[in-house]
C-alpha positions as a Markdown table, in Angstrom:
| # | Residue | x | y | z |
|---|---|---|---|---|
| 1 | Unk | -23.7 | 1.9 | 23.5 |
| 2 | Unk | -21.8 | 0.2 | 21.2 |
| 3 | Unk | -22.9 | 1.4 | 18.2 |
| 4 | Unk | -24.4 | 5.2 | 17.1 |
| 5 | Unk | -25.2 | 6.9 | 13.9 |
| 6 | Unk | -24.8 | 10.6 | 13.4 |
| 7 | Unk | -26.2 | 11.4 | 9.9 |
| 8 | Unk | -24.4 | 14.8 | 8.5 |
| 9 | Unk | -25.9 | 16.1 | 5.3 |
| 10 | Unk | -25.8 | 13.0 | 3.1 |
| 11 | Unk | -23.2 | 11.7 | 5.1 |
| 12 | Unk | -23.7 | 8.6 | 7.6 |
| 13 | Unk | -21.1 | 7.8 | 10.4 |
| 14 | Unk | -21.5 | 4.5 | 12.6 |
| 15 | Unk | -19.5 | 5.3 | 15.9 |
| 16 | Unk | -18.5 | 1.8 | 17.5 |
| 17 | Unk | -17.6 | 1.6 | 21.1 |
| 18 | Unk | -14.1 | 0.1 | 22.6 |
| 19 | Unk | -15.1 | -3.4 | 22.0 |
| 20 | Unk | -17.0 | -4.9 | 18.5 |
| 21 | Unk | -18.0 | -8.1 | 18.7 |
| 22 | Unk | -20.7 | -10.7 | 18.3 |
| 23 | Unk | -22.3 | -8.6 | 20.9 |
| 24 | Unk | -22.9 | -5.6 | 19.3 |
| 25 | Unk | -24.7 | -7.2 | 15.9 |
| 26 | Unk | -28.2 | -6.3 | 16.8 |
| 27 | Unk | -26.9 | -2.5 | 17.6 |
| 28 | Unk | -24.6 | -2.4 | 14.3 |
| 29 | Unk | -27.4 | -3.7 | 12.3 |
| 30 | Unk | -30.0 | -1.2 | 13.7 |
| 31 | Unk | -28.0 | 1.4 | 13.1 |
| 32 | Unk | -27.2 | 1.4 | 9.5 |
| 33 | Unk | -30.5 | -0.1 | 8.5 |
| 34 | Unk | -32.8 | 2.4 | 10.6 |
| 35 | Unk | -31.1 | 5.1 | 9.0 |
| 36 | Unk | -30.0 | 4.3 | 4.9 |
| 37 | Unk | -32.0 | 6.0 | 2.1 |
| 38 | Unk | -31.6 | 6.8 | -0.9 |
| 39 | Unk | -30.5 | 10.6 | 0.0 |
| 40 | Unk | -26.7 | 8.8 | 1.2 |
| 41 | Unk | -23.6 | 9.3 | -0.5 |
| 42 | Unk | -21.1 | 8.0 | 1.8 |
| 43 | Unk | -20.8 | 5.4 | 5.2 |
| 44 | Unk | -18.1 | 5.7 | 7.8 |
| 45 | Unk | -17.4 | 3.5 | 10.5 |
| 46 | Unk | -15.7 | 4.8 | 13.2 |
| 47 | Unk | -12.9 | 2.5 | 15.1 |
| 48 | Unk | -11.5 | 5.4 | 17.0 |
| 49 | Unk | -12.5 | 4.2 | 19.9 |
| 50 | Unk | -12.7 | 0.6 | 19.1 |
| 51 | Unk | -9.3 | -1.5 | 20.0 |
| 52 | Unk | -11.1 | -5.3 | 20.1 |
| 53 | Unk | -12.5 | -7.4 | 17.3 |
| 54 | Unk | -13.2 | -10.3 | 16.7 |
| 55 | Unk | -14.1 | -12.8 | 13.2 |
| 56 | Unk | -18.1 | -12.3 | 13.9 |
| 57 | Unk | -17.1 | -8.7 | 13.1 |
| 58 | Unk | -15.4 | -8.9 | 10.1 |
| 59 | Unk | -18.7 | -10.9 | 9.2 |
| 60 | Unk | -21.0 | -7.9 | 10.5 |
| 61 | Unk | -19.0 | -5.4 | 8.2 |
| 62 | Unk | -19.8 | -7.8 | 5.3 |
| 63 | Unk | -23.3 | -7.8 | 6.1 |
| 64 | Unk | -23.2 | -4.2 | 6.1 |
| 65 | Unk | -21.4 | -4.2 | 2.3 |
| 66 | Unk | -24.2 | -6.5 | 1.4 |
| 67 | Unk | -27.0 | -4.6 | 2.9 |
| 68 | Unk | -25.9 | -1.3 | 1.1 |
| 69 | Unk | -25.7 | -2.9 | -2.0 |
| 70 | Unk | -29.6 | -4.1 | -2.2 |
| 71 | Unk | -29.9 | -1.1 | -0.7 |
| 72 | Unk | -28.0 | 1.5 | -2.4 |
| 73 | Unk | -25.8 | 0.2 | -5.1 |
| 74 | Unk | -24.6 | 3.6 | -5.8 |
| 75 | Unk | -22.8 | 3.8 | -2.7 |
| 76 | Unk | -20.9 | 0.4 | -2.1 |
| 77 | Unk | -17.6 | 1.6 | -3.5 |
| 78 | Unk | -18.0 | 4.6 | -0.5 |
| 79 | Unk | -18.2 | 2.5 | 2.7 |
| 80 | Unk | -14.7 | 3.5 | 5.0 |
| 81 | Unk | -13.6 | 2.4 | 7.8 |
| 82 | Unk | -11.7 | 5.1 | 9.7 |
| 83 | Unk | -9.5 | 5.8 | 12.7 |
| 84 | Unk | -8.7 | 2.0 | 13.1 |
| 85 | Unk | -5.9 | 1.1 | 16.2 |
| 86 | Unk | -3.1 | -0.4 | 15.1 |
| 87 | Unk | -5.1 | -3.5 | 16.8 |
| 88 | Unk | -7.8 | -3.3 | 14.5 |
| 89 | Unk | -5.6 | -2.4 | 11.1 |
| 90 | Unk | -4.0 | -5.4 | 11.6 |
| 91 | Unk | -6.8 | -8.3 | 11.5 |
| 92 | Unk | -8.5 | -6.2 | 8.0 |
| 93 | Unk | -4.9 | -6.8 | 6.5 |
| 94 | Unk | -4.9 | -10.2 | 7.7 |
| 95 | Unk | -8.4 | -10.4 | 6.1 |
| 96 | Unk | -7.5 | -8.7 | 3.1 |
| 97 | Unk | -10.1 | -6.0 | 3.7 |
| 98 | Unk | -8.1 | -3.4 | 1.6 |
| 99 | Unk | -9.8 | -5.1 | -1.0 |
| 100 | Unk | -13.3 | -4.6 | 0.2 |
| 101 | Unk | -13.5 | -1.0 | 1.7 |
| 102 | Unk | -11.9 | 1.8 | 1.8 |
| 103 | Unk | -9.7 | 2.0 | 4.8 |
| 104 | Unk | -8.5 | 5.3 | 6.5 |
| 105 | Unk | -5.9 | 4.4 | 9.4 |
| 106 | Unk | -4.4 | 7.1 | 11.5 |
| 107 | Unk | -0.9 | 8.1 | 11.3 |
| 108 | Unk | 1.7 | 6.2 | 13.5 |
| 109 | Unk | 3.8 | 8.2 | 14.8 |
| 110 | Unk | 6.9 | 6.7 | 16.6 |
């Protein structure tokens, strides 16, 4: 799978796979939009196993921001994306995605 939902409390975390691409859009979309209500606080999506993107998904993590904020406008300012490789943290700086969500990247330790 390339794309789960594990809801905790009022808490919902998207778990991605090793590889999120164009592929995975049906999967990524079905798994936040099956599972948003009103009863969410927060959105995490999980890169720790993730270490290959591509530009269709910096456009499904848009989507995702847009979604929530027809959805739940409360919550837009929460969405995080956590546990990103250095592999991944580097295309959302390229993208300037600091400026869109909340980004959590592990410690690099030398």
């Amino acid at each position: 799978m390339s794309a789960t939902t594990v809801l905790n409390e009022n808490h919902m975390v998207i778990q991605l796979g090793d590889t999120f691409n164009f592929h995975c859009q049906a999967e990524f979309r079905q798994a936040y939009e099956n599972n948003l209500n009103n009863e969410i606080e927060s959105i995490v999506v999980d890169f720790h196993r993730t270490r290959n993107i591509d530009s269709s998904s910096l456009g499904m993590l848009l989507v995702l921001k847009d979604f929530v904020e027809k959805t739940c406008n409360s919550i837009t300012d929460s969405i995080q994306l956590k546990n990103c490789a250095e592999e991944v943290e580097i295309v959302f700086d390229i993208a300037n995605f600091g400026k869109l969500f909340l980004i959590n990247q592990p410690s690099h330790s030398s």
